[in-house]
Every structure is written in structure tokens, then in C-alpha cells.
C-alpha positions in Angstrom: -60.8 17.9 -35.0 -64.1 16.7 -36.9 -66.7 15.5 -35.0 -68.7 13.0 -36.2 -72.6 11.7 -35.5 -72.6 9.6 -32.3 -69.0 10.8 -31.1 -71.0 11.5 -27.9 -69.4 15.3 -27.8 -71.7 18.1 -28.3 -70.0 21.9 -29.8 -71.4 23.6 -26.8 -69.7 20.6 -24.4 -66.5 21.6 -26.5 -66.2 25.4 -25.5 -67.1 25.0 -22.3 -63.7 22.7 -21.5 -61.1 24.9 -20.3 -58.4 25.8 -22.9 -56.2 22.4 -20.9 -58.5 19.9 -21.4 -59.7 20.9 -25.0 -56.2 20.5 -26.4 -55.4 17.6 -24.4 -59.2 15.9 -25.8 -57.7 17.2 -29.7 -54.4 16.1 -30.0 -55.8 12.4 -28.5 -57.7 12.1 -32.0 -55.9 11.9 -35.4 -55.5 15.8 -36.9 -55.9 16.8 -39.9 -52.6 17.5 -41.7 -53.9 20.5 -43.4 -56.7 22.9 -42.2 -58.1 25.8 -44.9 -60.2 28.7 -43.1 -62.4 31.2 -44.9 -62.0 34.1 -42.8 -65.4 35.7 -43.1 -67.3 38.5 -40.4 -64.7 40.8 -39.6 -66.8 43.8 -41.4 -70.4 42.4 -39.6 -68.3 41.5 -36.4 -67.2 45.5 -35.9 -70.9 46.6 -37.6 -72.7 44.7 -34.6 -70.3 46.7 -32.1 -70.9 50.0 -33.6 -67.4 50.4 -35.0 -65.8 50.8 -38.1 -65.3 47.8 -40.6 -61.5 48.8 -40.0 -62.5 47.8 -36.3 -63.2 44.4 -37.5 -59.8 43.4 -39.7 -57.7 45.2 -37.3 -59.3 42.4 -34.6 -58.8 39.9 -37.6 -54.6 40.0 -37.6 -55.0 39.0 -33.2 -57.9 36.1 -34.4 -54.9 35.5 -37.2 -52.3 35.4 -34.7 -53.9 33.1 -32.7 -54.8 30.6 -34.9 -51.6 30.1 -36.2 -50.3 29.7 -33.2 -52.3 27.0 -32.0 -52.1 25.3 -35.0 -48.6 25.4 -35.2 -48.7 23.8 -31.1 -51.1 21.2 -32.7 -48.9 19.8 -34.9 -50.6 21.1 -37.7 -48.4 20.7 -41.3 -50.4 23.1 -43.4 -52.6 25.9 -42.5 -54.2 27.8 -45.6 -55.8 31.4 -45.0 -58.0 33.2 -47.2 -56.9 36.9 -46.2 -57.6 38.9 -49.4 -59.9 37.5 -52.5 -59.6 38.7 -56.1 -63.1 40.0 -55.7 -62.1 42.1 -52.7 -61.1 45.1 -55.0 -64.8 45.4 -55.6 -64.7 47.0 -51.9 -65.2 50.8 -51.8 -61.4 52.2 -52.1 -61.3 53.3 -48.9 -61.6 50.4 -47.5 -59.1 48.5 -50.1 -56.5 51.0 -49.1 -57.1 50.1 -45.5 -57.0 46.6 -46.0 -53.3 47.4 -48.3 -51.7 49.2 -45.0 -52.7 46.9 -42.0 -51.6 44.3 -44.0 -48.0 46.0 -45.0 -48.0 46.7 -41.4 -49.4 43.6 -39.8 -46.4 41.6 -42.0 -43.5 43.3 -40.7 -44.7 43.1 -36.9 -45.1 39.5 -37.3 -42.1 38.5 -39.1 -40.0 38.0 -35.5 -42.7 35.4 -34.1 -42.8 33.5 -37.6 -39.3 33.3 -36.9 -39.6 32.3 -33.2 -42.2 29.8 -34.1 -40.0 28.2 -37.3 -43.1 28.9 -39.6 -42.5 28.9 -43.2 -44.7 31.7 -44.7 -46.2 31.5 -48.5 -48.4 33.3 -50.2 -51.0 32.0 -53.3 -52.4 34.3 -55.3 -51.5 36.8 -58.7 -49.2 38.9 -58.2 -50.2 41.7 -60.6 -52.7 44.3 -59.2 -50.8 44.2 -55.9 -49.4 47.4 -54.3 -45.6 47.7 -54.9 -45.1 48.5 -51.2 -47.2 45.5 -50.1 -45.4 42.9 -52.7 -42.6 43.5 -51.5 -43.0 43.1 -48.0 -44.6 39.9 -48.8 -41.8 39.0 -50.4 -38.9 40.0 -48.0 -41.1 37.7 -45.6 -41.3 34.4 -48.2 -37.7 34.9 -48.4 -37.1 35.0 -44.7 -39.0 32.1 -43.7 -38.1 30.1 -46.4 -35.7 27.7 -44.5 -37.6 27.3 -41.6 -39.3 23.7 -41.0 -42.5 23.9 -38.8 -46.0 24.9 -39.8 -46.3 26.2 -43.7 -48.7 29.1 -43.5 -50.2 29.7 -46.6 -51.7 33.1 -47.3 -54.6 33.0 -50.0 -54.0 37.3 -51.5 -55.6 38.5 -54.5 -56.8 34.3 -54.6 -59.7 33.4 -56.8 -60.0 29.7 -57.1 -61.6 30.4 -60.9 -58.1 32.1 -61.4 -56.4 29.5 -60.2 -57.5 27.0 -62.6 -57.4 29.4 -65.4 -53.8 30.2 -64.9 -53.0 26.5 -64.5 -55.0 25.9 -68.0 -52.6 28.3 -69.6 -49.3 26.5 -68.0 -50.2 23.1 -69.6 -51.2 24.4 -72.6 -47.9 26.5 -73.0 -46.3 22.9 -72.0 -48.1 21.2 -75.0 -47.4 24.0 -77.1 -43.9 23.7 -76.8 -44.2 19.7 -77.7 -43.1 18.7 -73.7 -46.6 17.7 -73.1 -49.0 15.7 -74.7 -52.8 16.5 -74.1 -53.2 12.8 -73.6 -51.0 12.9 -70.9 -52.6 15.6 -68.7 -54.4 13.7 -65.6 -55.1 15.0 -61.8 -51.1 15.1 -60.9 -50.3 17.2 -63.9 -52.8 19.6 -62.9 -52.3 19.7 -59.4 -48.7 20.7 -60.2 -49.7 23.6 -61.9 -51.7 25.2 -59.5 -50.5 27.9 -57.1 -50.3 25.1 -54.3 -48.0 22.9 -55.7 -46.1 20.3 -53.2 -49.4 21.4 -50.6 -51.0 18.3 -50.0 -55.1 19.0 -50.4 -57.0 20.4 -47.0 -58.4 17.8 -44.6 -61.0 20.3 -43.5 -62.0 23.7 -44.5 -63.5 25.9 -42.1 -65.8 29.3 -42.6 -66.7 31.4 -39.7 -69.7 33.8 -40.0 -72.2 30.6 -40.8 -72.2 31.6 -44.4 -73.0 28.2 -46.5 -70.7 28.4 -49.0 -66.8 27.9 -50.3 -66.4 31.9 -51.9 -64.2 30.8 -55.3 -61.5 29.2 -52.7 -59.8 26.3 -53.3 -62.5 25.0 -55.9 -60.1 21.9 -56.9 -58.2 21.1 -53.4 -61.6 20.2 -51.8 -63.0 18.1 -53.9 -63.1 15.7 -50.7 -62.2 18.0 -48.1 -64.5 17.9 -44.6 -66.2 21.0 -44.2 -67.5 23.0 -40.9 -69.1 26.1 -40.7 -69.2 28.1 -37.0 -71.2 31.3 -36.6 -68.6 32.8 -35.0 -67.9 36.6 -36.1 
């Protein structure tokens, strides 16, 4: 839900309704079809606490979890996460590696409530660079979810948005290459179909959490009009 100037409800009213009235006051407003997050804190969220960074993603898959579950309850169509940038391999490698196993781990234990929930799983991303061991697993989990018809869940790994757009520069340009496209003929539907989120209608809202002000390299062309909110929260 986006709250607008004048809607007469404050944040703070919000999280103090209990979890019954909250969803009741959402679903009594029109929802957004698709909702992007940038999930940003876990590493300051576990710092603050005096715990590892691990700490922090290993609370990330339960905050994961439950988003996906409420969206799914919502009605939601489209739920885009950013889990894993292509600027993440910068981390130190201990940390990369740690990231690699809880989610190769965190996949498989999640598989049978995907299932349960009739969520269709997808990831956007490049491929190359990835752990064997952890493309495959991603993969055995595409392919299982792939006939189920509730919420698409949409996993942003190894995602730059700069990437993105590079990579669907080089599609159209093999296309006119091979004399099936004429440059002429390349316009915002063309282009949208060569992206990684092709047959994804554009996000209706994105949201960060950490109260960071900016978008990170995600989804540069997909919000070109998308409504943006930014929460504190860790």
C-alpha cells in the first residue's frame, strides 16, 4: 500500500494496528501488482547487535520468508527481490562464500513451502561467475515451480541493472545483425523483451529498508515510473 499526502494515516498509526486490522485496512485499497524490495541492513542489523554479519543474512532468509508469504496472502502477482548484486563479489571472500552456502541451503529448505504456497520461483541475473553447486540448485528449483500459478517470486542474483541493459543491447544488435531487426524498428517493447524480466510487468513500488536514498544498479529501466518508499528498518 502507498500512502499518499492527506490520506489521514500516519506510518507510526500503521504499525501500531494489530497484524488483523492492518491487512484488513490493505487489501481495502487497490495493491500494487508488483512490489521490488532492495533488501539492504542485514550486515548493520547483526553489527548493532554485536554479532557477526552472518548473523544478519541468516535473519535475512526468516525476513525473506515472511515477506513472501504475506505477499503471496495479499494477492500480490509479482514480487522481485534483490538477494545477491553483481557488485557483491567485491565482499571479502569469506563472507561471499558464506553468502554461496546459506543460500544453497536456504533454497532446498524452502522448496516444500514454494510448493505448498503454488509460488512460481525465477531468478534474473548472469549466470556465469556463479558456484556450480549453487546454479544448480537454483535451477532444480525454477524447474520445480515452474507450473505453479500463484505469486512469481523473482530473485534478482549476480543482478546489475547496468548489466542488464548491456546484455539486452547485445541481443538486439545480434537480432539486426542477422537482418531480423531493423534499428528503426527497436522502441520500448523491443527492449523490454530483451531484458532478464521479460513477460514481468514493471514494479508498482519499490521498496529499500535501511533508509539508504538510493536504487543500487537495480532495475534501472523497470522504474522509470515506479513509486518508491524507503523505511529505516534494519
Amino acid at each position: 500500500m502507498a500512502l499518499k499526502p492527506g490520506s489521514g494515516v500516519t506510518v507510526a498509526e500503521l504499525s501500531a494496528l494489530p497484524e488483523d486490522e492492518l491487512r484488513e485496512l490493505i487489501v481495502s485499497r487497490p495493491l500494487p501488482r508488483h512490489v521490488a524490495v532492495i533488501m539492504d541492513g542485514n550486515g548493520r542489523w547483526a553489527t548493532q547487535r554485536g554479532l557477526p554479519r552472518v548473523a544478519g543474512h541468516t535473519e535475512g532468509v526468516t525476513a525473506v520468508r515472511n515477506v513472501v508469504r504475506a505477499a503471496g496472502e495479499l494477492g500480490i502477482e509479482f514480487l522481485t527481490l534483490y538477494a545477491f548484486s553483481s557488485e557483491n563479489w567485491n565482499r571479502p571472500s569469506h563472507e561471499v562464500s558464506t553468502l554461496m552456502s546459506l543460500l544453497e541451503r536456504s533454497i532446498d529448505r524452502e522448496l516444500p513451502e514454494l510448493m505448498a504456497r503454488n509460488v512460481r520461483f525465477r531468478v534474473i541475473g548472469r549466470s556465469n561467475g556463479v558456484p556450480t553447486a549453487v546454479r544448480r540448485r537454483i535451477e532444480h528449483v525454477v524447474l520445480a515451480t515452474a507450473g505453479n500459478t500463484g505469486l512469481t517470486l523473482l530473485m534478482a542474483f549476480n543482478y546489475g541493472g547496468r548489466d542488464e541493459l548491456i546484455d539486452a543491447c547485445r541481443a538486439l544488435a545480434r537480432e539486426v545483425e542477422a537482418g531480423r531487426l531493423r534499428p528503426q524498428d527497436i522502441d520500448e517493447v523491443r527492449v523490454s523483451r530483451a531484458l532478464y524480466t521479460e513477460g514481468v510487468p514493471d514494479p508498482d513500488l519499490l521498496i529499500r529498508t535501511s533508509g539508504e536514498m538510493r536504487v543500487s544498479n537495480f532495475l534501472l529501466w523497470q522504474i522509470a515510473y515506479t513509486e518508491l518508499w524507503v523505511t529505516p528498518t534494519l
